[in-house]
C-alpha positions as CSV (number, residue, x, y, z in Angstrom):
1,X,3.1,7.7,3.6
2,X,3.3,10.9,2.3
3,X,3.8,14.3,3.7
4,X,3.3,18.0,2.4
5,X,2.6,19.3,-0.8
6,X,-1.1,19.3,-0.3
7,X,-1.2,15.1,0.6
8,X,-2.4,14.3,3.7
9,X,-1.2,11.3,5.6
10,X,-2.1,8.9,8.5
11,X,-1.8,11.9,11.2
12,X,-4.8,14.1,9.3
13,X,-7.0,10.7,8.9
14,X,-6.8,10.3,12.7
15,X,-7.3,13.8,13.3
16,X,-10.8,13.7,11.2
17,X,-11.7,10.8,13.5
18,X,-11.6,8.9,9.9
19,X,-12.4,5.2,11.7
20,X,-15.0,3.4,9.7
21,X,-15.7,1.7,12.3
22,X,-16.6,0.4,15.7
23,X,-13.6,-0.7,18.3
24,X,-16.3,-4.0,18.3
25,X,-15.0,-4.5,14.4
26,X,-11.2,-4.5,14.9
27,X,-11.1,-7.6,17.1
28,X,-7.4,-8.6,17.3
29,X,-7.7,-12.2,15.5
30,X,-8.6,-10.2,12.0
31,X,-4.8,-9.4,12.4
32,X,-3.1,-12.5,13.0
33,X,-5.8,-14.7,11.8
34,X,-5.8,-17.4,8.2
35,X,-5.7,-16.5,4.7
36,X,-7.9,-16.8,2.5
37,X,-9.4,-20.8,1.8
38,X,-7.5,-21.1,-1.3
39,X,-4.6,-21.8,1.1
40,X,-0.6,-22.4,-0.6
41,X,0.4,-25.0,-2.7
42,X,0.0,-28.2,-1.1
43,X,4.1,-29.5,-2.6
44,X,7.0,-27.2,-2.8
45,X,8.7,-26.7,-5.9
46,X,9.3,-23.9,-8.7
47,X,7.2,-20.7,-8.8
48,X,4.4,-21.3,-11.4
49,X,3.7,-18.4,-14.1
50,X,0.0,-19.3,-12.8
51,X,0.5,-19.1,-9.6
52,X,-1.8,-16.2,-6.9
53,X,-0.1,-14.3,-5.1
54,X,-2.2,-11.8,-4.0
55,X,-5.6,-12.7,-2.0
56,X,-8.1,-10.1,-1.7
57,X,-9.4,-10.6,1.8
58,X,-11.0,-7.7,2.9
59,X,-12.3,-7.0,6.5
60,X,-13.6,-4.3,8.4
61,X,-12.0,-1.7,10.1
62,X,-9.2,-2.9,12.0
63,X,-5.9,-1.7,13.8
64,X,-2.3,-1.7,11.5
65,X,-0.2,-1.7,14.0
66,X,1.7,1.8,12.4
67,X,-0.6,4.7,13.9
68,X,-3.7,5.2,16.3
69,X,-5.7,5.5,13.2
70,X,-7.8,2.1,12.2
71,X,-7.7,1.0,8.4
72,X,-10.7,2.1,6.7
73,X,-11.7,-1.3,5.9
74,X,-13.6,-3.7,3.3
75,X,-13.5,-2.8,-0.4
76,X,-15.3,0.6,-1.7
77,X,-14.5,1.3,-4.9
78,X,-16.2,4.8,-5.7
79,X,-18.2,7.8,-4.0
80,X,-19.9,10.2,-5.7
81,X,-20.3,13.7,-3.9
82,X,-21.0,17.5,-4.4
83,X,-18.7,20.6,-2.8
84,X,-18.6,24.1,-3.5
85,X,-21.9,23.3,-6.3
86,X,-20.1,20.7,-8.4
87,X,-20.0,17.1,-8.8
88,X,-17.2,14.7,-8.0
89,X,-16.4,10.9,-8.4
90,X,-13.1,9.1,-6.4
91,X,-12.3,5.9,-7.5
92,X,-9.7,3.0,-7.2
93,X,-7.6,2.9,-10.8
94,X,-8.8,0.3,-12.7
95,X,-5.7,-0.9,-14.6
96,X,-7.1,-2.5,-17.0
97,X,-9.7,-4.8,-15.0
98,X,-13.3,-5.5,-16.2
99,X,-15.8,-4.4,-13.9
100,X,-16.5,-1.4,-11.7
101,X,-14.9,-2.5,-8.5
102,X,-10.7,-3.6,-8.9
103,X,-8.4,-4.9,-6.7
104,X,-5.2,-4.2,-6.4
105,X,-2.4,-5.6,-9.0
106,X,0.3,-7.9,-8.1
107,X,3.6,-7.5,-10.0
108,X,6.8,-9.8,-10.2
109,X,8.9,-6.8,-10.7
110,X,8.0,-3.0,-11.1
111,X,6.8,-2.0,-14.6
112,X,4.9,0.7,-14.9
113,X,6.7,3.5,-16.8
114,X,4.7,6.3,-15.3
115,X,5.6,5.6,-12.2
116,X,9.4,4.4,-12.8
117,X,10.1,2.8,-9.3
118,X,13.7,1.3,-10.7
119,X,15.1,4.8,-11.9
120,X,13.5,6.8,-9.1
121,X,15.0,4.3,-6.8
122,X,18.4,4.4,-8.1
123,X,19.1,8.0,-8.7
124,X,17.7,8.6,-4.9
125,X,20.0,5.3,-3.9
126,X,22.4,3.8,-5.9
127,X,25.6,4.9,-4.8
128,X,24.5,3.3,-1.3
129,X,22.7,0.5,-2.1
130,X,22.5,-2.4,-4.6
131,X,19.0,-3.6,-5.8
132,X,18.6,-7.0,-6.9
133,X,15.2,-8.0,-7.9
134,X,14.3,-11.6,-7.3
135,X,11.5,-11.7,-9.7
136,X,8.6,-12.2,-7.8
137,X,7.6,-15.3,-4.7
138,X,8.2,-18.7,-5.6
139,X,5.2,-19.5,-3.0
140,X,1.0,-19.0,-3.3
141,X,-1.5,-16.1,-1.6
142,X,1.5,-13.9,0.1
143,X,0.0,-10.8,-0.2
144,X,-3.7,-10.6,1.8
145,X,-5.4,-7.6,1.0
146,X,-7.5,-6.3,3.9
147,X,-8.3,-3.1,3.3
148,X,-8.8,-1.5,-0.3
149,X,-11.5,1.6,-0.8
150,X,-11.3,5.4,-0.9
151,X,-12.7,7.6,1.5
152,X,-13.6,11.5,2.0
153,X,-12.4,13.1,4.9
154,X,-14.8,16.0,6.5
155,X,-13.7,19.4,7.2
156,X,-12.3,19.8,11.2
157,X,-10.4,22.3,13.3
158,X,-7.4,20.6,12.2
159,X,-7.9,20.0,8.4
160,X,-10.3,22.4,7.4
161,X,-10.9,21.3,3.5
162,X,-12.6,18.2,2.6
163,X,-10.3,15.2,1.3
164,X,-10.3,12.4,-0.4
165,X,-8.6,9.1,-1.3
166,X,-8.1,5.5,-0.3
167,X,-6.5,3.3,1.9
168,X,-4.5,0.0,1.2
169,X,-3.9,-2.3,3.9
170,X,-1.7,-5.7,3.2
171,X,-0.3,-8.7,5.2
172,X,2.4,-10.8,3.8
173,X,1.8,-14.1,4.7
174,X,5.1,-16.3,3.3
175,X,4.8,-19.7,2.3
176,X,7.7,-20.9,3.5
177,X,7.7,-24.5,2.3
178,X,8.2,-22.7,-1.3
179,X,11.0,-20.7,0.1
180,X,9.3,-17.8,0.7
181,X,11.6,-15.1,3.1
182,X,10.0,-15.2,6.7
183,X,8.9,-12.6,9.1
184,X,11.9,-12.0,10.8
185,X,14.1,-12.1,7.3
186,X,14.4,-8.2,8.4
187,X,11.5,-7.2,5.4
188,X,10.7,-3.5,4.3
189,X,8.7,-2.1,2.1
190,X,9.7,0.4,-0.7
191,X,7.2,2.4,-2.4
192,X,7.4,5.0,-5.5
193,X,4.2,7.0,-6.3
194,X,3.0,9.1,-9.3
195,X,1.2,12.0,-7.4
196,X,2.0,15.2,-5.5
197,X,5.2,15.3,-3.8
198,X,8.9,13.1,-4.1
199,X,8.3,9.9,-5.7
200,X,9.9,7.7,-3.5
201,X,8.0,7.5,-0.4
202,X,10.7,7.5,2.0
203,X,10.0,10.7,4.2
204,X,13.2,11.8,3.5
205,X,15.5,9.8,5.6
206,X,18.6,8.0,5.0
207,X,17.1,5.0,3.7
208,X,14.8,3.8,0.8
209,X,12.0,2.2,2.9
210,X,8.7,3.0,3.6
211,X,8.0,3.5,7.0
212,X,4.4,2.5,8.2
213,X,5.5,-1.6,6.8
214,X,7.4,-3.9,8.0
215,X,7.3,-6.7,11.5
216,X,5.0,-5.1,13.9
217,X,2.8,-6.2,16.8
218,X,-1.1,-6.1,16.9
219,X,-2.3,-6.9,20.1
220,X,0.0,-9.7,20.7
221,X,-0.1,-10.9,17.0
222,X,3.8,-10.1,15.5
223,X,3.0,-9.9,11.4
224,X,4.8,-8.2,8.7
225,X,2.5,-5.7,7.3
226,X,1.8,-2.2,4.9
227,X,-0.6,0.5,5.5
228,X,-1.1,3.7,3.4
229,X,-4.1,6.3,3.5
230,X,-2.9,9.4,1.0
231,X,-5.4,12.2,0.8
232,X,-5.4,14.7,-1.0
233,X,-7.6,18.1,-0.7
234,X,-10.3,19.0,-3.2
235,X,-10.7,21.9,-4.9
236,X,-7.0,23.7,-4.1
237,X,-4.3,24.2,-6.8
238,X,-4.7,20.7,-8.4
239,X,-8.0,21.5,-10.0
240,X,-10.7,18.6,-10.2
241,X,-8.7,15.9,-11.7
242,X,-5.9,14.1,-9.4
243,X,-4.6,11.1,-9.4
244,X,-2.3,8.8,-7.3
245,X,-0.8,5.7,-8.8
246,X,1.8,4.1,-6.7
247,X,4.1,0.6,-7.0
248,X,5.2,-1.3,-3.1
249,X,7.4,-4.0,-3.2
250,X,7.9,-6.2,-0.1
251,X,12.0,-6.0,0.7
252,X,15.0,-7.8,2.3
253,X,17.6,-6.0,3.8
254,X,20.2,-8.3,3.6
255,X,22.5,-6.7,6.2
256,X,25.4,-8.2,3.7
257,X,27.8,-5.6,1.0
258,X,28.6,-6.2,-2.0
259,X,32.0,-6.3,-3.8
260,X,31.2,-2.3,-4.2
261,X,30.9,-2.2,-0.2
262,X,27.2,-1.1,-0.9
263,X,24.2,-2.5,1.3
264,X,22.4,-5.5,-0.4
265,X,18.7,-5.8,-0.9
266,X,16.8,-8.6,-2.0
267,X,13.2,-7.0,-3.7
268,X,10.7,-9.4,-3.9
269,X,6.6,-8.8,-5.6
270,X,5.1,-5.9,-5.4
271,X,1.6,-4.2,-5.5
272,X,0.2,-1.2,-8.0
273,X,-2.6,0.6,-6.9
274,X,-4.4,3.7,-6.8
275,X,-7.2,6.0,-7.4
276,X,-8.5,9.3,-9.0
277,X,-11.1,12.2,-8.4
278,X,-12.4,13.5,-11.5
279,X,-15.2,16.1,-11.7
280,X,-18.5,14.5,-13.1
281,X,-20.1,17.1,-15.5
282,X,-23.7,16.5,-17.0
């Protein structure tokens, strides 16, 4: 989640009374309930280049477990909308997708060279921490996406320009007869972002992980989990066309050292995703 620099996060969505909607919609099962029907491999065995591991599920609006704030629900791709007498357009990144309405992209390992979540990553953490990267899940359908549009976000006492973005909301679901790491394997999330503010989205502590992610309770339901709603304000010192592109991978913190007595993590697949506002001109 980020903070400062013009990017709102979770705390300014709440604060706009951003819910999309009803308490009625978030009932507790959407949490802890099945994936998707294409359910995981029916034999274990070695992780097929073909394989899906990310399941675009989306629901309504429904609690994450991380803040008071709901996620924003279903899949919106783009607004159109006028401020200050000119014409604007958010929308999810493509990346290379056919049609007008993408999903997110799963990844094995991070490669996007904009975005550089290895380097960023090790120049922040490297003298702490060793990264090994496992090259993806050996399992099916991990990652269900549940949440996946942008949004604008009204004027109020407490954020008085309008904003924009999108929300991403994920539950990992391991298949653990493929070896997948379970829910109590102490996950994380670590994200890196191309936008406003430090690239690794860490809020500054002492650690590399992201911090609304991880084993969490919904109502009863214990899942592991991500949520991120950046925002960014129209109109200030970025001009009309911003953009946020951003790499998560799920993460094991091993609790083990290595022969360099640094702190081992095991980083699994990830998700790019993302979204721009461009001014529409006739």
């Amino acid at each position: 989640m980020l903070r400062g620099g013009g990017v709102l996060g979770l705390s300014a969505l709440a604060s706009a009374g951003l819910a999309a909607a009803p308490a009625s919609a978030t009932a507790p099962a959407s949490a802890a309930g099945p994936a998707s029907a294409a359910g995981p491999a029916s034999a274990a065995g070695p992780r097929s280049k073909s394989a899906v591991h990310l399941v675009p599920n989306y629901r309504p609006s429904q609690p994450q477990g991380w803040y008071q704030v709901p996620t924003i629900g279903g899949h919106v791709a783009k607004k159109d909308f006028a401020h200050n007498g000119k014409s604007y357009r958010i929308g999810l990144l493509s990346f290379d997708q056919p049609g007008d309405s993408p999903h997110p992209v799963y990844l094995d390992v991070p490669s996007d060279p904009d975005i550089a979540f290895k380097q960023h990553l090790s120049e922040a953490f490297d003298e702490h921490y060793s990264f090994r990267y496992m090259g993806g899940f050996r399992g099916r359908n991990e990652f269900d996406v549940q949440s996946y549009s942008v949004a604008l976000m009204k004027p109020s006492e407490q954020s008085p320009d309008l904003a924009c973005g999108a929300d991403m909301y994920v539950v990992y679901r391991p298949d653990r007869r493929r070896g997948d790491p379970g829910p109590y394997d102490n996950l994380q999330w670590i994200q890196v972002v191309k936008s406003l503010g430090p690239p690794l989205d860490n809020l500054w502590r002492a650690n590399p992980f992201y911090a609304y992610g991880g084993l969490t309770s919904i109502n009863g339901h214990s899942l592991v989990n991500y949520y991120d709603a950046p925002m960014l304000g129209v109109g200030g010192p970025m001009g009309a066309n911003i953009q946020f592109k951003a790499e998560v991978f799920l993460v094991q913190d091993t609790g083990r050292k290595d022969s360099a007595g640094k702190g081992v993590i095991n980083v699994f697949g990830g998700i790019k995703w993302g979204w721009r506002l461009e001014e529409v001109t006739a």
